[in-house]
PLY file of the C-alpha trace (Angstrom):
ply
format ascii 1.0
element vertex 392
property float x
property float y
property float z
element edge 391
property int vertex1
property int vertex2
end_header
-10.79 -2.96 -23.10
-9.56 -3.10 -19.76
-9.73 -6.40 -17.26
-12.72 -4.73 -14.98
-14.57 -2.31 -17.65
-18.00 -2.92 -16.33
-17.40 -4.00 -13.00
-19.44 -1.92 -10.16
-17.70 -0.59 -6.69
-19.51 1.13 -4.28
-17.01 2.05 -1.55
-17.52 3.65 1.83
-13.83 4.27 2.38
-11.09 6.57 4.56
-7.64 7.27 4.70
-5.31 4.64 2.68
-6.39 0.52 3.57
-9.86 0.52 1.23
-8.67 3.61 -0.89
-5.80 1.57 -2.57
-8.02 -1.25 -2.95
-10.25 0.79 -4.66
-8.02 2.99 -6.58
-6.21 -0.38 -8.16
-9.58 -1.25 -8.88
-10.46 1.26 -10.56
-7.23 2.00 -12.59
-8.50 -1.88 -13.86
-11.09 -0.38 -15.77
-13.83 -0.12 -12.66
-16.20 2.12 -11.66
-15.58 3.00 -8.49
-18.29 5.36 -6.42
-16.86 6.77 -3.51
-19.21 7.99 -0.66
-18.18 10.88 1.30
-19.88 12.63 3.84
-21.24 16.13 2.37
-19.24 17.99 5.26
-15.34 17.41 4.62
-15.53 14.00 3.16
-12.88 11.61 3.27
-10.71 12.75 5.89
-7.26 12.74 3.87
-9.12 15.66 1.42
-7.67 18.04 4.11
-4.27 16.30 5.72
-2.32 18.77 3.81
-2.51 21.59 0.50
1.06 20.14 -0.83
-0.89 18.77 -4.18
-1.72 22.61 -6.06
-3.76 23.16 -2.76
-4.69 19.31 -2.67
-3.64 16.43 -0.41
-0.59 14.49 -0.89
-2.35 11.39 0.05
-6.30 11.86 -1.56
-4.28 12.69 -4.78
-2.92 9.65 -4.67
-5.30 7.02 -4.14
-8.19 8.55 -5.37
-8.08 9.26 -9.20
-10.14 7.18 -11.56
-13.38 7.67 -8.24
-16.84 9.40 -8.22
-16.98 11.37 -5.81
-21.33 10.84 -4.37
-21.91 13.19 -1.26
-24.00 11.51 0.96
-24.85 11.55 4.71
-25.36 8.29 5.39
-27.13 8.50 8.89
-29.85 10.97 6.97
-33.40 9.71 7.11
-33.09 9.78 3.27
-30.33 8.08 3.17
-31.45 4.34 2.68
-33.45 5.17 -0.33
-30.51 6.43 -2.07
-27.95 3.62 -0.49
-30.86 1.13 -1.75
-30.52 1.27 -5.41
-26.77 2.68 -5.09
-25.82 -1.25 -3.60
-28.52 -2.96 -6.08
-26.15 -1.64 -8.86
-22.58 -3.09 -7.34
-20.44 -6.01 -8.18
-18.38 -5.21 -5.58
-18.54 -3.34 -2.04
-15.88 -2.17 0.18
-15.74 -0.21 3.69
-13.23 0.28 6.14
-15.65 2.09 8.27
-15.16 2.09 12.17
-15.72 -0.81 14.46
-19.47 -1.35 14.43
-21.05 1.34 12.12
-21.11 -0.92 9.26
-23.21 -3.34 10.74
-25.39 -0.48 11.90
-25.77 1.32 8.24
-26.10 -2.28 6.82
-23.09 -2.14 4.93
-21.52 -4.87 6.03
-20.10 -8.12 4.35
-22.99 -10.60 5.90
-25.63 -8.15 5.56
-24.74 -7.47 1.93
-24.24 -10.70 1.02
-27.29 -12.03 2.49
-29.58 -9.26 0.43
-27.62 -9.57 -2.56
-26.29 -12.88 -3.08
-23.95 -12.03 -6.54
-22.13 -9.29 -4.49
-18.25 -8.95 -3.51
-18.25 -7.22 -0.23
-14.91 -6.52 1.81
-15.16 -5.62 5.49
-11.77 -4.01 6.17
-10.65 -3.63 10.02
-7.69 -3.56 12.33
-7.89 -6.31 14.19
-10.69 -8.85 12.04
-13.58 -9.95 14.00
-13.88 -11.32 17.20
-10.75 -11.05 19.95
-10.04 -8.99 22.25
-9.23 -6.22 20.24
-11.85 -5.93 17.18
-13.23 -3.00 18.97
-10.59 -0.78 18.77
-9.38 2.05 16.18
-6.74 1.29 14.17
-4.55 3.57 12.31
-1.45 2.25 10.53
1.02 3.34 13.51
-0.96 1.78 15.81
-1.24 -1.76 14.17
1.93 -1.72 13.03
2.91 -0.89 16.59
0.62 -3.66 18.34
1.91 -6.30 15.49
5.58 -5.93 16.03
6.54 -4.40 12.82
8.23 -1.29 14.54
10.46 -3.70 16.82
12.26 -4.92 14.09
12.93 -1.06 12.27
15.26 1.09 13.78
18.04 0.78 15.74
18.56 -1.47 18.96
16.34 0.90 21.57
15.56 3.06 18.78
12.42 1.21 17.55
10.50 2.91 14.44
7.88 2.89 12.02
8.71 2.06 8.52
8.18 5.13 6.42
5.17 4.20 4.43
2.56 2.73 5.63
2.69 -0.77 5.67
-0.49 -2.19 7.60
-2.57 0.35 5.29
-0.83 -0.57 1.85
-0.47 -4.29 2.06
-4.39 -4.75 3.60
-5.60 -2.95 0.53
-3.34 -4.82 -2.14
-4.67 -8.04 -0.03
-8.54 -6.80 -0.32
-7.66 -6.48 -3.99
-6.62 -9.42 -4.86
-9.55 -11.38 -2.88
-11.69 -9.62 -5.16
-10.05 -10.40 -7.88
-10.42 -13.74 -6.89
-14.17 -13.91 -5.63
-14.73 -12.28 -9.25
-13.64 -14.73 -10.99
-15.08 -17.77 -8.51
-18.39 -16.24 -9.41
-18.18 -16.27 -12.75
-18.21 -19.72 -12.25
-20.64 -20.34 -9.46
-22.82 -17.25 -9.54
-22.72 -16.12 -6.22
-20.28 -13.57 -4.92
-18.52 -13.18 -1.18
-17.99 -12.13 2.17
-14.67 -11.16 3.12
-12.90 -10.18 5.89
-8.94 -8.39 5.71
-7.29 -7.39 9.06
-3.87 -5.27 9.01
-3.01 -6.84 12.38
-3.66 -10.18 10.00
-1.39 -8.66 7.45
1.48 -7.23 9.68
1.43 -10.50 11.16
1.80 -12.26 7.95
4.60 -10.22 7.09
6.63 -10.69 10.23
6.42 -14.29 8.96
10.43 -15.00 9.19
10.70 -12.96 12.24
8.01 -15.12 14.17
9.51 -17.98 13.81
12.67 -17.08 14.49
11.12 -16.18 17.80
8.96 -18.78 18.18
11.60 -21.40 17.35
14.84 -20.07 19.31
13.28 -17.99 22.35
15.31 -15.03 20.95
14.28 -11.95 19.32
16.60 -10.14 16.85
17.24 -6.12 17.12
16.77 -4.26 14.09
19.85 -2.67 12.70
18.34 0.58 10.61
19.96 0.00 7.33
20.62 -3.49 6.86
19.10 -6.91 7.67
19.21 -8.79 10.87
19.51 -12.07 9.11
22.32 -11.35 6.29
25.90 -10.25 6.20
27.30 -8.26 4.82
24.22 -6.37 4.05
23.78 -2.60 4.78
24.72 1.25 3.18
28.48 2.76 3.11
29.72 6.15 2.29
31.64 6.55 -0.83
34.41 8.86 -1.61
32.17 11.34 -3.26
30.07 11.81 0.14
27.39 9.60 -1.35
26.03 6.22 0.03
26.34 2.87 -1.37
23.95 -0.21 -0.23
25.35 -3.21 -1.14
24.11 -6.79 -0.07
24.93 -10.11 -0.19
22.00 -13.24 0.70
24.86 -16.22 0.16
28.22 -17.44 0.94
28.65 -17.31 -3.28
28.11 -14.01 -3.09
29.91 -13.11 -0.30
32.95 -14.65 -1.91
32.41 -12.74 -4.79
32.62 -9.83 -2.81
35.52 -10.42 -0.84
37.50 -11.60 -3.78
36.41 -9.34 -6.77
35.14 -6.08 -5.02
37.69 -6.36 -1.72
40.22 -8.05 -3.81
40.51 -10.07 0.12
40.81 -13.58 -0.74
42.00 -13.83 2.76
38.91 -12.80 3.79
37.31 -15.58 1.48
38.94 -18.12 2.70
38.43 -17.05 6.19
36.88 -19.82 8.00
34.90 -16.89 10.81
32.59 -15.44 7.86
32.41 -18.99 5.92
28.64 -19.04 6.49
25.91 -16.59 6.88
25.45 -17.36 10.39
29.03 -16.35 11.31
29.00 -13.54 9.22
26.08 -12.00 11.13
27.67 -12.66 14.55
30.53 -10.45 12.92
28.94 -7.69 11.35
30.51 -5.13 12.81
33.86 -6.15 11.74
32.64 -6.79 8.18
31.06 -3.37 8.07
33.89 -1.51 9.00
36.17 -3.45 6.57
34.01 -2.40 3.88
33.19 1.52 4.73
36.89 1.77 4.86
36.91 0.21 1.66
34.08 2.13 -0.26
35.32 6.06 1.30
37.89 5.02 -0.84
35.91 5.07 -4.36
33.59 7.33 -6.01
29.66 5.86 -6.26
30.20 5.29 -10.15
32.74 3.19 -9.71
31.69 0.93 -6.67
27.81 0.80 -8.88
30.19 -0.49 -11.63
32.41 -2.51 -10.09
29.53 -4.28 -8.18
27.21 -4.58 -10.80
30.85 -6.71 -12.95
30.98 -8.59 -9.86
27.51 -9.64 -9.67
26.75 -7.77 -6.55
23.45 -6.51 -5.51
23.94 -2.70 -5.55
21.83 0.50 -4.79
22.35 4.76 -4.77
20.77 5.65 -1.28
18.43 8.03 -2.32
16.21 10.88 -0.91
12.31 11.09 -2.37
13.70 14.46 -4.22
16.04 11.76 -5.93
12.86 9.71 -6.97
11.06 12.08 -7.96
13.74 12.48 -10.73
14.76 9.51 -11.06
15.66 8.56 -14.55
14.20 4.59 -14.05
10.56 6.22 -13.93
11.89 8.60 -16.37
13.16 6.95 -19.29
10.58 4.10 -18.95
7.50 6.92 -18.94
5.97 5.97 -15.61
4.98 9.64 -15.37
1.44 10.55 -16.44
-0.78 13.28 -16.00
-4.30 13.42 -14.64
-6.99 15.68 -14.36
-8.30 17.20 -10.68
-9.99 20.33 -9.57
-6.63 22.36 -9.87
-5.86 21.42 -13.17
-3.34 18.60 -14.51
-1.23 17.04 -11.72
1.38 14.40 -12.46
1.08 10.08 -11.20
2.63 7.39 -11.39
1.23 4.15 -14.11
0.57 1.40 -11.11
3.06 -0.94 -10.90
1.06 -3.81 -13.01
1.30 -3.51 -16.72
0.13 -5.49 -19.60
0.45 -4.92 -23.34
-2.88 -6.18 -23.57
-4.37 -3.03 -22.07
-3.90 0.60 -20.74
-4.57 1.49 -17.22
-6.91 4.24 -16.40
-5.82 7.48 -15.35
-8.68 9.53 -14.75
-9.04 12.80 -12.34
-9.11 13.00 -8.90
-12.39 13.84 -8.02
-13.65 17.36 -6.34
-16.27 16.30 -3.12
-19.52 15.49 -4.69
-18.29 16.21 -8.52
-20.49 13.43 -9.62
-23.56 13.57 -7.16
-26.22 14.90 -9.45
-25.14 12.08 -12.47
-24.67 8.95 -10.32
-28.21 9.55 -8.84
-29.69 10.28 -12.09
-27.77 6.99 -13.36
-29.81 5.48 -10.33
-32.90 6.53 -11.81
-33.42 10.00 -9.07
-35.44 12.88 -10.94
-33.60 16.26 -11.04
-36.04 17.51 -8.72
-36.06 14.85 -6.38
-32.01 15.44 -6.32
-32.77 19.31 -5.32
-34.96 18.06 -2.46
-32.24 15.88 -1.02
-29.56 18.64 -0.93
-32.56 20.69 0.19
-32.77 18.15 3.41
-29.15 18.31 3.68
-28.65 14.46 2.77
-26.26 15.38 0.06
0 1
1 2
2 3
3 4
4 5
5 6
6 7
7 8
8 9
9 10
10 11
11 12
12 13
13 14
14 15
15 16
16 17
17 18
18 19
19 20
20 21
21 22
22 23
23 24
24 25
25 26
26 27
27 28
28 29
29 30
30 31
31 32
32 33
33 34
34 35
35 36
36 37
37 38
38 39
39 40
40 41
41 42
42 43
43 44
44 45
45 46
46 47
47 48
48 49
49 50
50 51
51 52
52 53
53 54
54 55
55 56
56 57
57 58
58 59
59 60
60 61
61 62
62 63
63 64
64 65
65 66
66 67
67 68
68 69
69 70
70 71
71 72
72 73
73 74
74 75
75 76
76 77
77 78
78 79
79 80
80 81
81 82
82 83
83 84
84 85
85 86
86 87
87 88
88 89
89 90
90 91
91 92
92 93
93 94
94 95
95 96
96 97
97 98
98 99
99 100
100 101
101 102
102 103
103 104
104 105
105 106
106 107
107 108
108 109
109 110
110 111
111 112
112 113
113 114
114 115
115 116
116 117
117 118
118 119
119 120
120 121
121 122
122 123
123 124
124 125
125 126
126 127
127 128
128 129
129 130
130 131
131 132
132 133
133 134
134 135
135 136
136 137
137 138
138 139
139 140
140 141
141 142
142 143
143 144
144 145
145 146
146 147
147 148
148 149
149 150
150 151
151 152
152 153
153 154
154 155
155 156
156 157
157 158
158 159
159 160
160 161
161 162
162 163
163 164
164 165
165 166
166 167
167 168
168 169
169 170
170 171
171 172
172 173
173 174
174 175
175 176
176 177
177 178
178 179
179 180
180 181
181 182
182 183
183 184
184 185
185 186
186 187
187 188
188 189
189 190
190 191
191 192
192 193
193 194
194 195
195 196
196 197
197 198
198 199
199 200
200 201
201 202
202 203
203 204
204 205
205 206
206 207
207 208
208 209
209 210
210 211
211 212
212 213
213 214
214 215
215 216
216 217
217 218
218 219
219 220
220 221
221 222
222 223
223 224
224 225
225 226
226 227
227 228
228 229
229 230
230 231
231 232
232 233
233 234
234 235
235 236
236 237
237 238
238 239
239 240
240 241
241 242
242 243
243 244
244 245
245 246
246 247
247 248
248 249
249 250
250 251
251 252
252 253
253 254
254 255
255 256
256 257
257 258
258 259
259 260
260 261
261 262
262 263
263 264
264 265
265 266
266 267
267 268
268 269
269 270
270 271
271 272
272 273
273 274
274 275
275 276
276 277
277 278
278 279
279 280
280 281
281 282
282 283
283 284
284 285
285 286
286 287
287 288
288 289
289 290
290 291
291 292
292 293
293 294
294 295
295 296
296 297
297 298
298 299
299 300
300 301
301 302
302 303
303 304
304 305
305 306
306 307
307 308
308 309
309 310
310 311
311 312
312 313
313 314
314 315
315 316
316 317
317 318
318 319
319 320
320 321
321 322
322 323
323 324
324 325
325 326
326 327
327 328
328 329
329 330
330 331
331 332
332 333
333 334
334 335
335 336
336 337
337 338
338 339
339 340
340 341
341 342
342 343
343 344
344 345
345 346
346 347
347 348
348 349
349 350
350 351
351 352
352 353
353 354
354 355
355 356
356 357
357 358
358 359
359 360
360 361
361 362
362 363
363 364
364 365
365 366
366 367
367 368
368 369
369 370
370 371
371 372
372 373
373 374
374 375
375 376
376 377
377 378
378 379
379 380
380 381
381 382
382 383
383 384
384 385
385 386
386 387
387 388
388 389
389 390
390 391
């Protein structure tokens, strides 16, 4: 038995932000029903073919789903969304600014008709201020939040490589249902909730805001390291590989100096004898060490670090991860079904011995139409007259 087996989700969902939610949901033993517009559905269906002729990201975050083709702004539409919402535990819609409220979807709305609900209205700037009207994709919130000023180089701002403002508001909307869930098995009733990404991003620039709001000074990002420790960053090897090794404390960076360097000048140095000084002199650290590791195959300085008790990494490229014996060797691989036959995904990253997360297929648009309405108590030939009016 998984954690969710019988839990409801009715989601009205695009792109990545609600579609993790729901996926995670899901591969916790949910039922998740995913509404799609009958003409294209979700929008990530047709990003790219890289997936067998399927998209990179709908493969991703949408096994384990039921794919229900509905247009929602149909005249019919209401009767079916009626007994589809009486039916949920749970709700979720990242629709844009506005048409929620206007297909009564939203959190107050649904939580006002159906008091026992979890229902998660997920936007890019929250309600209210100046900007809850706008559209907001992941670049842009990341962009108006101040994630991309601190990725990069100095003048070379950037956007992190995954999408950060998506991912972390749908792993937040999942765990606030997890939560409501479990306040309302002991109070009965469920809840409204609200999750911003500007909210996230913000949250997450936590260290850097206050080192801004506190000192009047903003940090530059330095692409492959961290602004706030040193030594801290990626050096070529001898092999023409990369090495990323770190160091977060003046223990460490004595251990470093001493065991990897073999410098115990450069312990006992009194300019790097804190963090702070080391930062001011990263350059010079840097260098020291790149001269150091060109000197020494990857194996040995992944060795050599790991004896020292040295945080150590291989720089690696995605074709690297995709083989990379860690997922390997600990079967993290799995296959699932889809509309081009088995494709392979990742277990999620949560795992319990007490159960086994669902992997299920990735859904074709509208594969389970006809059996979610008849689950919903809709007559075979009431189902034909709906696709006949071209709600479905």
């Amino acid at each position: 038995m998984n954690p969710l087996d019988g839990v409801r989700v009715v989601t009205f969902e695009q792109a990545i932000a609600a579609p993790m939610c729901t996926r995670h949901l899901a591969d916790l033993g949910a039922r998740v029903v995913k509404v799609e517009n009958p003409r294209g559905g979700d929008f990530t269906r047709s990003y790219d073919e890289a997936v067998k002729g399927l998209a990179s990201q709908f493969v991703w975050l949408n096994r384990n789903k039921e794919s229900l083709t509905l247009d929602v702004k149909h005249p019919s539409a209401p009767a079916v969304l009626d007994r589809l919402l009486a039916t949920a535990d749970v709700v979720v819609q990242n629709l844009a600014p506005g048409a929620a409220a206007r297909l009564g979807v939203d959190a107050a709305t649904l939580t006002a008709r159906f008091p026992r609900v979890v229902a998660v209205d997920m936007s890019g700037y929250g309600p209210g201020g100046p900007l809850a009207h706008k559209r907001a994709y992941d670049l842009l919130v990341q962009s108006e939040a101040g994630s991309c000023a601190v990725t990069g180089r100095p003048g070379e701002w950037a956007k992190p490589g995954i999408p950060v403002a998506d991912l972390g508001s749908g792993v937040y909307a999942l765990s606030s249902v997890l939560a409501a869930l479990l306040a309302r098995d002991r109070t009965g009733r469920g809840a409204a909730i609200s999750v911003s990404m500007f909210d996230t991003i913000a949250e997450w620039m936590g260290f850097a805001l206050n080192y801004t709001a506190y000192t009047g000074l903003e940090r530059e990002p330095n692409g492959l390291s961290s602004p706030t420790v040193a030594p801290y960053g990626a050096y070529p090897t001898g092999d023409g590989q990369t090495v990323v090794l770190g160091t977060t404390n003046d223990k460490e960076w004595q251990r470093l100096a001493t065991t990897l360097l073999e410098r115990s000048d450069l312990a006992g140095d009194p300019r790097y004898a804190t963090n702070a000084l080391r930062c001011e002199r990263r350059d010079e650290l840097d260098a020291l060490i790149a001269a150091w590791t060109a000197q020494h195959p990857l194996a040995d300085l992944l060795a050599k670090a790991d004896a020292a008790g040295i945080g150590n990494a291989r720089l690696n490229s995605v074709s690297d991860v995709v083989a990379h014996p860690q997922l390997a060797e600990r079967e993290r691989w799995r296959e699932v079904d889809s509309p081009v036959g088995p494709l392979r995904a990742l277990l999620p990253p949560f795992a319990s011995p007490d159960w086994t997360p669902r992997m299920d297929g990735v859904p074709a648009l509208g594969e389970h139409t006809d059996s979610v309405l008849r689950d919903l108590g809709f007559e075979m030939t009431e189902i034909a007259e709906l696709r006949r009016q071209g709600a479905l």
